[in-house]
C-alpha positions, 0 to 999 in steps of 0.5 A, spaced: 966 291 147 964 299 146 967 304 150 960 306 152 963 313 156 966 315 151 961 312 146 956 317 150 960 322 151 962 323 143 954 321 141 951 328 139 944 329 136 946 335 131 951 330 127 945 326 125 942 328 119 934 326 118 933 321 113 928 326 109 935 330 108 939 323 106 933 321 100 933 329 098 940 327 097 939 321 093 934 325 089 939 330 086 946 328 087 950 323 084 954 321 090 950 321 098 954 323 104 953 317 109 951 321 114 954 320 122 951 316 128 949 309 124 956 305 125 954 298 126 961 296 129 966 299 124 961 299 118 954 302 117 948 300 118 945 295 114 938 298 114 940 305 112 944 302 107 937 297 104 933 304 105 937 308 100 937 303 096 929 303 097 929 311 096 933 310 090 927 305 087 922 309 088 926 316 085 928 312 079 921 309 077 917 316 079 911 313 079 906 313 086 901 308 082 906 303 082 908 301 089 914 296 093 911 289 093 918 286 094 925 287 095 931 283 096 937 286 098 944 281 098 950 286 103 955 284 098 961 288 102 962 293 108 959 299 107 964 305 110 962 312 113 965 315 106 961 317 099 957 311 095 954 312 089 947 310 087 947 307 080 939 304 078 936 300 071 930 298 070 929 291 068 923 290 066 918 295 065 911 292 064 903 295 064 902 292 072 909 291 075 916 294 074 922 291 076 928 295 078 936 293 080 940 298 084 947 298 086 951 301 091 958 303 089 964 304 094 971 304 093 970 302 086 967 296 087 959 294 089 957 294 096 950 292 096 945 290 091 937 291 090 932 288 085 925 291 087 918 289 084 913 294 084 906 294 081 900 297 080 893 294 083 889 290 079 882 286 080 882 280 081 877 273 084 882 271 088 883 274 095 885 270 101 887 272 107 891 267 112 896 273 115 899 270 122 894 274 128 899 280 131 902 278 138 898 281 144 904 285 146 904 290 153 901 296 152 906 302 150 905 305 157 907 299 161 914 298 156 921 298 159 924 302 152 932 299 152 937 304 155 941 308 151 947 306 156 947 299 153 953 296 149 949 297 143 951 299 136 951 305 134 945 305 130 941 304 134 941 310 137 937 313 132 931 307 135 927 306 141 926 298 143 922 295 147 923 287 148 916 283 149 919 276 149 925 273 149 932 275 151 936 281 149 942 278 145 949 275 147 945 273 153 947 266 153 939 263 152 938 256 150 934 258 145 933 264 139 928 269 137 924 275 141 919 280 140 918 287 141 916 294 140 919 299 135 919 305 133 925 311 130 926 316 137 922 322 136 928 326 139 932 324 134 927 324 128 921 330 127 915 327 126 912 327 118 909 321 114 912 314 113 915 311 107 917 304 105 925 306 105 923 308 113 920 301 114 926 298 111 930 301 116 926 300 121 926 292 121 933 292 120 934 295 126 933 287 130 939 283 131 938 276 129 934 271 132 939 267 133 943 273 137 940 271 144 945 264 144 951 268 143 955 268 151 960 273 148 960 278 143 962 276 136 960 277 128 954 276 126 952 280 119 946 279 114 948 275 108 942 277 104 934 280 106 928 279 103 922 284 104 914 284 101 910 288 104 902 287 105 898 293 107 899 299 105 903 305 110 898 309 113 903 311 118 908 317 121 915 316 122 914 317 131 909 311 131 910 305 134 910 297 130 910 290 133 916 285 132 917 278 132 922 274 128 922 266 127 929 262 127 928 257 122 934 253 121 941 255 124 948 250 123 955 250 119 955 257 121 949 260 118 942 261 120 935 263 116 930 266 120 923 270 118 920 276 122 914 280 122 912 287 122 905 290 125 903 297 126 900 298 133 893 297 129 896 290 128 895 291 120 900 286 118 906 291 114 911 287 112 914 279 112 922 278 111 927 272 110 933 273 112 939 269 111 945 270 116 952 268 117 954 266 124 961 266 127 961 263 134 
């Protein structure tokens, strides 16, 4: 359990470095500092991790025509507050769609890895249109934002979440998965057009939906995450999106569960598939 006094007492906003300053690094350095206040317990958060390796993608490929359809991220090992180095390789370089592998070194060895699809748009007949309806959450000046004082992680510090369903985690629920409202911490993070590398960090900042049955804390970790993103970001890093994830299976200590992104217009954002390992 976290000390939350010294916890609080140490949590200073002038050590955060902005995510614009972590994807310029990426841009021109070899090796990127990870920046201070996005521990995840003793590793670093693994959504910031997924939008370096995100960042790195687009830098790589320079190309704003061809935007992220998919990506599957696979957390190989922990990722600690010291240097990694970016390494990314084009696979596959077609007319429409470009295929992208980057790694996250640390300690000599692989951390993290990404394989990302990006594509251009095209004509074509066949259009359906089956995305699930957006929840119909309270609205934003009726939420209880989650006080920072509460035994979270570090990283999520950086966010303000509001649950619209179900328990927080390590409730001792009978039953898995919640919804809710988030968004990056307008005192933490100044305002500016999003990204896709922003929304990778964002979605991952929701525990696991199976969280809510653990009694006591205990380690859970992503093992691998798939994104693809449907509408295109017309957003700011302030504003608020709606979450909800699904569990779909969860035994022998690991659980699959599939999640949801909505901006506050409901346009769909992203869906992702996450395999996790359990161990309680």
């Amino acid at each position: 359990m976290l000390n939350m006094k010294q916890y609080s007492k140490d949590w200073k906003i002038g050590q955060i470095m902005s995510l614009e300053s972590l994807f310029q690094q990426i841009e021109q350095e070899e090796w990127i500092d990870i920046p201070q206040g996005w521990l995840q317990g003793r590793t670093i958060f693994g959504g910031l991790v997924a939008g370096m390796l995100v960042y790195k993608a687009i830098a790589t490929i320079h190309d704003p025509v061809k935007k992220l359809l998919s990506c599957s991220v696979t957390f190989v090992g922990p990722v600690e507050e010291t240097p990694v180095k970016l390494t990314a390789e084009i696979l596959r370089q077609g007319k429409s769609v470009t295929t992208i592998e980057v790694r996250l070194w640390q300690n000599e060895a692989v951390q993290s890895i990404l394989i990302a699809s990006f594509g251009s748009q095209r004509d074509s007949k066949i259009q359906v249109s089956l995305e699930p309806q957006a929840p119909d959450f309270p609205p934003l000046n009726q939420i209880n934002i989650v006080p920072k004082y509460l035994p979270f992680p570090e990283c999520v510090k950086n966010f303000q979440l509001a649950w619209t369903e179900g328990n927080y985690p390590m409730s001792g629920s009978k039953q898995p998965d919640f919804s809710g409202w988030c968004r990056f911490d307008p005192e933490l993070h100044a305002n500016r057009e999003m990204n896709v590398s922003d929304i990778m960090t964002l979605m991952d900042v929701w525990p696991p939906g199976v969280l809510p049955m653990f009694k006591l804390p205990a380690p859970a970790s992503t093992l691998t995450w798939q994104v693809t993103f449907i509408h295109p970001l017309q957003n700011q890093l302030n504003d608020w999106f709606k979450y909800k994830v699904i569990t779909d299976f969860a035994e022998h200590g690991y659980a699959t569960e599939h999640a949801y992104l909505w901006d506050e217009q409901n346009r769909l954002i992203a869906i992702a598939r996450q395999t996790v390992t359990v161990f309680t």
